[in-house]
N, C-alpha and C positions, 0 to 999 in steps of 0.2 A: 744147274744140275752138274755142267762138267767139275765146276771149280769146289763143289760137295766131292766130287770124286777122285779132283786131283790134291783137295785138301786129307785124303784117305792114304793115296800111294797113285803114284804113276801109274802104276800097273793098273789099278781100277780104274783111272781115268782109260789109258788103252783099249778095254775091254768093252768099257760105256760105250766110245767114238766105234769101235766094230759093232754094234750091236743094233738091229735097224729099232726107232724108236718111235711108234705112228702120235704124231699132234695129237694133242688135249683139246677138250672143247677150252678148257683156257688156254693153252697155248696159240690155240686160231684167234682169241679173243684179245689175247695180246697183241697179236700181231696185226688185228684189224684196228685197233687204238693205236698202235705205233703210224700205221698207214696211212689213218684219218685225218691224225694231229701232225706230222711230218711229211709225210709224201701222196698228201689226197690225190696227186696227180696219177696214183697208181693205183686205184685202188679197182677199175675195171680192171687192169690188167691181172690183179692179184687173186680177185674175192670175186662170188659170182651170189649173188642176192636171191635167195630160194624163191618162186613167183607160182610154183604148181607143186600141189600136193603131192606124195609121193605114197604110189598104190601100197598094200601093203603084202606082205610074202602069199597070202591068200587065195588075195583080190588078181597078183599075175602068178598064180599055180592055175588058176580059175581054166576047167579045159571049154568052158560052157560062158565065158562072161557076161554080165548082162551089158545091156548101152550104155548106161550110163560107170561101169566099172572098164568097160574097152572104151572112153573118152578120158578118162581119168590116165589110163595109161597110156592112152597114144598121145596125152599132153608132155605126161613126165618124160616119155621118151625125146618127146624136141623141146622140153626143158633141157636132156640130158647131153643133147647134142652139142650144146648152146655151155657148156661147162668148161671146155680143154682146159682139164689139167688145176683150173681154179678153186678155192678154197670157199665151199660153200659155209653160208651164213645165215640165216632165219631173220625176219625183215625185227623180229625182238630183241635180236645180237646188233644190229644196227642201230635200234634206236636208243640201246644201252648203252655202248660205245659212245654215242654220240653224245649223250648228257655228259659222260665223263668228258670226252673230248671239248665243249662250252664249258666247264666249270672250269679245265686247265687252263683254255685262254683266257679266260677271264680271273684266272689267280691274283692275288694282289703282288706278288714276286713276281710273277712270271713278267706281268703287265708291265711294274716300276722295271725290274732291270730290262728289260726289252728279250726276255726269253726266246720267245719267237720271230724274233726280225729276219727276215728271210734276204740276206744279202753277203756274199761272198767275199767282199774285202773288210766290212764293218760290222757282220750280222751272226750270221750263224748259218755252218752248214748241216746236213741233218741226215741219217745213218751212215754216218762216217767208217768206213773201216778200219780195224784195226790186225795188223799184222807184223810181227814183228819176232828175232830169236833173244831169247835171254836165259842164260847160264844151262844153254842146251836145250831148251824150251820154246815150241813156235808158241805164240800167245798171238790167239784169232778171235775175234770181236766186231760188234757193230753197235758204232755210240750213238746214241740216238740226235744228240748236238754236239756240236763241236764250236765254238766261237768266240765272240766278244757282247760284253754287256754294256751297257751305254757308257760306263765309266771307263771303258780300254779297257775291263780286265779279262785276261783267257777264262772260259769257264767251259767243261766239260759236265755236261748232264746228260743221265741215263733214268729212265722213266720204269717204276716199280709201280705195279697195283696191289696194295695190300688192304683190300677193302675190311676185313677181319680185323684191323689193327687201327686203334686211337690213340691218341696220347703219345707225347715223346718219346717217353721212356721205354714203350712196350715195343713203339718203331723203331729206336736205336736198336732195342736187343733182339729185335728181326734182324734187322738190318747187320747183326754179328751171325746168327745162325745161319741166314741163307747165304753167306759169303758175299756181300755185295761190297763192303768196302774192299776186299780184297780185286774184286771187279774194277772198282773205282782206281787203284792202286796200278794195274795191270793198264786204262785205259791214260793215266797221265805219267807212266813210265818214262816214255819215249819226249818228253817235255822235261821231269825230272830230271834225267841224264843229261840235259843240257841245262840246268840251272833256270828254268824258265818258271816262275812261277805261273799257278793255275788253283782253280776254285773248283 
């Protein structure tokens, strides 16, 4: 979204970054696939797993509840308590996630060039930050890898869902609309500048 805004005018990107902008159920979903395939270790800390139905505007106006509608509520409430701050998810957002997340590591690329190797001098590390100024521009980022593939080469990979879209062609000319190689452009900059070749 920003780099739509900044490929507009500065300006409209400024206005975007002031502008409070509340999560998508796909942008929670995103970010629950970023979390699952790259940093499972965080994914209590991030997401909280819906486990008690949630009464409805009705059911707590209700001045007369029955029992079983004051059980229902006094669950959601220490469900509620039980949230700080986390990003809830429906147990069908997880197991959605999750088939994507098994079909990526089990890619035939991912697999052969060691995509996922989770090692810090030979492997890959994983939501890498990115921050940096260029030609009066902070450019701020999080790569979802950053590393080496089994053949010593640098590879920078950033993970898109485009479930809508088959076919090369139609994903190349995504991949032009939603500004992603500009993305991609922005995240091996800071490599470029030094002559470092990267994938």
């Amino acid at each position: 979204s920003r780099l739509g805004e900044l490929e507009h005018s500065p300006l409209a990107l400024k206005k975007y970054m002031e502008k409070r902008v509340d999560p998508t159920k796909a942008m929670n979903e995103g970010n629950l696939l970023d979390v699952m395939l790259f940093t499972p270790e965080k994914f209590e800390e991030k997401f909280c797993l819906i486990t008690a139905k949630k009464p409805t505007k009705t059911q707590l106006k209700s001045q007369k509840p029955t029992k079983k509608t004051a059980e229902l509520i006094e669950k959601w409430k220490e469900f509620e308590a039980q949230i700080n701050g986390r990003i809830l998810i429906t147990p069908a957002q997880f197991d959605e996630q999750k088939i994507i997340c098994t079909c990526i590591e089990a890619n035939a690329t991912v697999l052969h060039h060691g995509l996922l190797r989770r090692d810090d001098t030979d492997g890959f590390k994983f939501q890498v930050p990115v921050d940096f100024f260029y030609h009066g521009f902070k450019h701020r980022g999080i790569k979802d890898a950053d590393g080496y593939d089994r053949n010593g080469n640098r590879v920078i990979w950033d993970l898109k869902r485009m479930a809508s879209r088959s076919g090369e062609s139609l994903v190349r000319s995504q991949i032009r609309i939603m500004g992603y190689d500009l993305q991609a452009a922005i995240y091996c900059w800071p490599l470029d500048e030094k002559n470092e070749p990267v994938k």
